[in-house]
C-alpha positions as a Markdown table, in Angstrom:
| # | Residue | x | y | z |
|---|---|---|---|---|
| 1 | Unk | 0.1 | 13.6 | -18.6 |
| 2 | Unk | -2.9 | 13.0 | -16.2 |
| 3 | Unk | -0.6 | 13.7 | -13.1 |
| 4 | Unk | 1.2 | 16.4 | -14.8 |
| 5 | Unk | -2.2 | 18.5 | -14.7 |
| 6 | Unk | -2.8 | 17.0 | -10.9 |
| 7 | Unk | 0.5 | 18.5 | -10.2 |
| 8 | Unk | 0.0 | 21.5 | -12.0 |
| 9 | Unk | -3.5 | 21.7 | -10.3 |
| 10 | Unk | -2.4 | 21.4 | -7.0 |
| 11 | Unk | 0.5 | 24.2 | -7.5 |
| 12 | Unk | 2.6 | 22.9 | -4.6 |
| 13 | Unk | 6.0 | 21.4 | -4.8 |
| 14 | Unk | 6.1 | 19.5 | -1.8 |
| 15 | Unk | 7.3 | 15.9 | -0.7 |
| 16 | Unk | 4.3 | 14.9 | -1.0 |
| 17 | Unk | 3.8 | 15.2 | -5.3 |
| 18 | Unk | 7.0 | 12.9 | -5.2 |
| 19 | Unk | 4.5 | 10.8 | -3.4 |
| 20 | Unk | 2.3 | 10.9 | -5.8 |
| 21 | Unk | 4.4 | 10.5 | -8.8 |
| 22 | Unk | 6.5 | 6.9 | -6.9 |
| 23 | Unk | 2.5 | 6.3 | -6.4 |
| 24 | Unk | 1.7 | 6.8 | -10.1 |
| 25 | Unk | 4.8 | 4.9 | -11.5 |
| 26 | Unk | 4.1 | 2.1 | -9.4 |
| 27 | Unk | 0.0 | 1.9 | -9.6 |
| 28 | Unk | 1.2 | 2.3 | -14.1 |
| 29 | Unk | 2.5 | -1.5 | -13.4 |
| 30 | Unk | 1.0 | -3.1 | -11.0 |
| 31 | Unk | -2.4 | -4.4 | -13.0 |
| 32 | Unk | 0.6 | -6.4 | -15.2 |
| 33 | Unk | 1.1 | -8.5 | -12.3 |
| 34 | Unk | -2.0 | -10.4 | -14.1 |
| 35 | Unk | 0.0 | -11.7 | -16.9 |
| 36 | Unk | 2.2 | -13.3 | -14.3 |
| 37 | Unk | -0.8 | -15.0 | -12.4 |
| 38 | Unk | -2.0 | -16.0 | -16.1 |
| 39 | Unk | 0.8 | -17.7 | -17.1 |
| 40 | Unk | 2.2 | -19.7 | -13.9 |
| 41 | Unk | -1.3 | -19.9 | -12.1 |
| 42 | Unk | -4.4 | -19.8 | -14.3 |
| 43 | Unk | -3.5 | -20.6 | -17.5 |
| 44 | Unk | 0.2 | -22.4 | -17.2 |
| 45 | Unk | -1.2 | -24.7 | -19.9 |
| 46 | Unk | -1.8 | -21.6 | -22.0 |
| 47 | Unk | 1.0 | -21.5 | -25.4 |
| 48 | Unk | 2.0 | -18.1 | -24.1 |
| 49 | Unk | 2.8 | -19.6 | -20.8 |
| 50 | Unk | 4.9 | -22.3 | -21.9 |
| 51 | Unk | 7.0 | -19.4 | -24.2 |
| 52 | Unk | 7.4 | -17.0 | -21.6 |
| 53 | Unk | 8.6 | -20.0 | -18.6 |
| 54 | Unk | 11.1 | -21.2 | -21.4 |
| 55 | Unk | 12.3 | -17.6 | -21.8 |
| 56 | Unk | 12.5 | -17.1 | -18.0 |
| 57 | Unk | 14.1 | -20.3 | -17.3 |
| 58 | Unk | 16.5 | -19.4 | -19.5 |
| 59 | Unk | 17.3 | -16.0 | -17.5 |
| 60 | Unk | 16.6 | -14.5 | -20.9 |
| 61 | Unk | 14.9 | -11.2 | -19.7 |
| 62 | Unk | 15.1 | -9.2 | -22.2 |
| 63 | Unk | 13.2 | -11.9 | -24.5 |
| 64 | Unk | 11.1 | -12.8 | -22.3 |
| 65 | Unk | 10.0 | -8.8 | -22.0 |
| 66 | Unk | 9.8 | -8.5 | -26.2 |
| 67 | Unk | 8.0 | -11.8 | -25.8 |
| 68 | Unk | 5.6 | -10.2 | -23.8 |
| 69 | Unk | 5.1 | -7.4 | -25.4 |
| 70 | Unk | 4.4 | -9.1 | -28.9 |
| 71 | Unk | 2.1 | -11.4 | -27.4 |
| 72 | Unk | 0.0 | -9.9 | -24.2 |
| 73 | Unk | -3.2 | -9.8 | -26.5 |
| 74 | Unk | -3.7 | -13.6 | -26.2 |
| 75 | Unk | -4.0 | -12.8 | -22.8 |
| 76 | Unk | -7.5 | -12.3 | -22.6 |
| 77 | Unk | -9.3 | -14.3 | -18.8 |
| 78 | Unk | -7.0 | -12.0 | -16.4 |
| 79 | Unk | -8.7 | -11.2 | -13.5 |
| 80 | Unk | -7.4 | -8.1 | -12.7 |
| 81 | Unk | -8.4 | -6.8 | -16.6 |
| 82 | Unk | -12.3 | -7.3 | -16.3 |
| 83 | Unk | -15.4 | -5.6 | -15.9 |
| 84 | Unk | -16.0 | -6.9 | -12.5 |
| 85 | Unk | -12.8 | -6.5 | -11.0 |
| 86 | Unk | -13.1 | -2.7 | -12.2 |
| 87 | Unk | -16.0 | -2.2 | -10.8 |
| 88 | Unk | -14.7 | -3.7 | -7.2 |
| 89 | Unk | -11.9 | -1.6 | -7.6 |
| 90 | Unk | -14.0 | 1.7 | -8.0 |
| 91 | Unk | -15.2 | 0.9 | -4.7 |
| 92 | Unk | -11.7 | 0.1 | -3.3 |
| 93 | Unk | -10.6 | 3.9 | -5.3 |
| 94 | Unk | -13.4 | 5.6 | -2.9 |
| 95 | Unk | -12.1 | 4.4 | -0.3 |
| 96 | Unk | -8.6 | 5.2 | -0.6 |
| 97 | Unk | -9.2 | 8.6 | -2.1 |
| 98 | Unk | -11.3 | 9.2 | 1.0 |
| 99 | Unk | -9.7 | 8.0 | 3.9 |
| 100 | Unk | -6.0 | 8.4 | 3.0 |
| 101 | Unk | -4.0 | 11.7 | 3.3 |
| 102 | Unk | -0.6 | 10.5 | 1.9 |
| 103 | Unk | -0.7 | 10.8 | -2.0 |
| 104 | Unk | 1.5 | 7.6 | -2.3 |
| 105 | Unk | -1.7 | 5.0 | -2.4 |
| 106 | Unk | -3.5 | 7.7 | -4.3 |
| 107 | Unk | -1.6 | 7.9 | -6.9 |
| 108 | Unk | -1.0 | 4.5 | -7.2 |
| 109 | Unk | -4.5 | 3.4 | -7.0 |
| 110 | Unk | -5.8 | 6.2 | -9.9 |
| 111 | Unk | -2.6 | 5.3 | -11.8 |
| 112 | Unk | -3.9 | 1.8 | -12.3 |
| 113 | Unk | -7.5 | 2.9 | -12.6 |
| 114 | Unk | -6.2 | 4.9 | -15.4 |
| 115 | Unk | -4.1 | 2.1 | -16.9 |
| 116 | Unk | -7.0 | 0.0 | -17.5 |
| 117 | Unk | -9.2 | 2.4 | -18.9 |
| 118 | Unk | -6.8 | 3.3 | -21.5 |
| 119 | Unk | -6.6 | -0.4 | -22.4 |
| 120 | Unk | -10.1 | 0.1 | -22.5 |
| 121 | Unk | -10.4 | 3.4 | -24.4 |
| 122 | Unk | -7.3 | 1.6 | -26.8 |
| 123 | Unk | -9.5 | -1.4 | -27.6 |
| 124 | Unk | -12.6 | 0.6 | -27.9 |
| 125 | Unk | -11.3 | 2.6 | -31.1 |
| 126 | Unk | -8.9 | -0.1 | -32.3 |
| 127 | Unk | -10.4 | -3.6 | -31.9 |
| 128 | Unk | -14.1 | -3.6 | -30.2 |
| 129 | Unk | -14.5 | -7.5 | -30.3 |
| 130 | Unk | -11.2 | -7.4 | -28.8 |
| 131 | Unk | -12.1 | -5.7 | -26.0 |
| 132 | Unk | -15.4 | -7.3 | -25.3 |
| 133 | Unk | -13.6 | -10.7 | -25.3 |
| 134 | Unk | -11.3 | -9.7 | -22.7 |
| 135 | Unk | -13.0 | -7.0 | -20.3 |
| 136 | Unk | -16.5 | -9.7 | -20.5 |
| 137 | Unk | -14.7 | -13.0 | -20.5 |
| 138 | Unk | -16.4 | -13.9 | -17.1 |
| 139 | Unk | -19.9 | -13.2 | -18.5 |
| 140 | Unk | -21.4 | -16.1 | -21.1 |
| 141 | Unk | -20.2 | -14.9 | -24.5 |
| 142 | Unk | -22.4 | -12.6 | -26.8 |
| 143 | Unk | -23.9 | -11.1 | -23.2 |
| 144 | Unk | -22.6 | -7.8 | -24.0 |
| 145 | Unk | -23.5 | -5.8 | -27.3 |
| 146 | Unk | -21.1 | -3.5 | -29.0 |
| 147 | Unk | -23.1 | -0.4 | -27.8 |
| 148 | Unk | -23.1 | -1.9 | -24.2 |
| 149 | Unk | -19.5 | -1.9 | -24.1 |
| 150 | Unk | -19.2 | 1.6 | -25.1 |
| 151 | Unk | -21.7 | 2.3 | -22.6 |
| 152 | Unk | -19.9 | 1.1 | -20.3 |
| 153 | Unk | -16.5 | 2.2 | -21.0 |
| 154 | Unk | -18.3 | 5.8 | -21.3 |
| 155 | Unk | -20.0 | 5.5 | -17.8 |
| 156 | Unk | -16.6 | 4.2 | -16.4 |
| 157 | Unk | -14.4 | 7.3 | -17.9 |
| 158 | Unk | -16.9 | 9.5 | -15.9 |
| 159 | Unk | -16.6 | 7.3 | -12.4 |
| 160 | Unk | -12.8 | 8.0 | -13.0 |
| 161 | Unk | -13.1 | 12.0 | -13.7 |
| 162 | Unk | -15.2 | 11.9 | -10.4 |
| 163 | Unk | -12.9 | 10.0 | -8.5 |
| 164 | Unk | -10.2 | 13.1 | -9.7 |
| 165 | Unk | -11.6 | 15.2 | -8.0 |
| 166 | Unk | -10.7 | 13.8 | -4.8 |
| 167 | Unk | -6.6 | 14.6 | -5.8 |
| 168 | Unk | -7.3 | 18.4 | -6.0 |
């Protein structure tokens, strides 16, 4: 929907919104990469991991996808899903937004931005503690209150709105 009004707000069907969308589809994924590192790199020793290798081995796909799905919660030290990697990646936004005229790394970079803040604004009205476990699992536990988490999932839904802009 977010790149549905882009397009609409831009008004221009050119080769460059298809851009955009390949962009968009691609950037929509890309954060998942995570769960991959988490289970063969960081946490192979994880009971997840073992499951989803087993499945894998087993060329079993389309298990190993339902697997996922059922079970990507557990997942909760990725790297790429954290307060600090978010805030590194604002930074990494600017500077594609700024510097870049293709739409292609644009949309892909403010597709993933917006992928993990709606895991963020998900968590934030479904599971709090949830979320706090797995956007502060780097910081000492207990660091980061209820109220600072919504804090900072408010402050970070403006940084994204601003960073819009820069598609228009």
């Amino acid at each position: 929907m977010y790149f549905g009004v882009i397009t609409f707000l831009k008004f221009e069907l050119t080769l460059s919104l298809i851009e955009l969308w390949i962009g968009a589809f691609i950037g929509t994924f890309i954060l998942d990469i995570d769960h991959a590192i988490f289970t063969y790199l960081t946490r192979p020793d994880h009971p997840t991991s073992f499951a989803l290798k087993e499945l894998i081995e087993r060329k079993d796909f389309k298990g190993a996808f339902s697997y996922f799905g059922e079970h990507h919660r557990e997942h909760v030290e990725l790297t790429f899903h954290s307060a600090i990697f978010q805030i590194i990646f604002w930074g990494f936004c600017f500077f594609v937004l700024t510097s870049t005229a293709g739409l292609l790394g644009k949309g892909l970079v403010m597709a993933a931005a917006l992928h993990l803040l709606m895991d963020e604004v998900s968590d934030l009205f479904t599971d709090e503690v949830h979320l706090n476990k797995w956007l502060f699992w780097h910081l000492k536990k207990g660091t980061v209150s209820a109220y600072g988490t919504r804090i900072y999932v408010g402050l970070m839904i403006l940084v994204f709105l601003g960073l819009s802009v820069f598609l228009l």
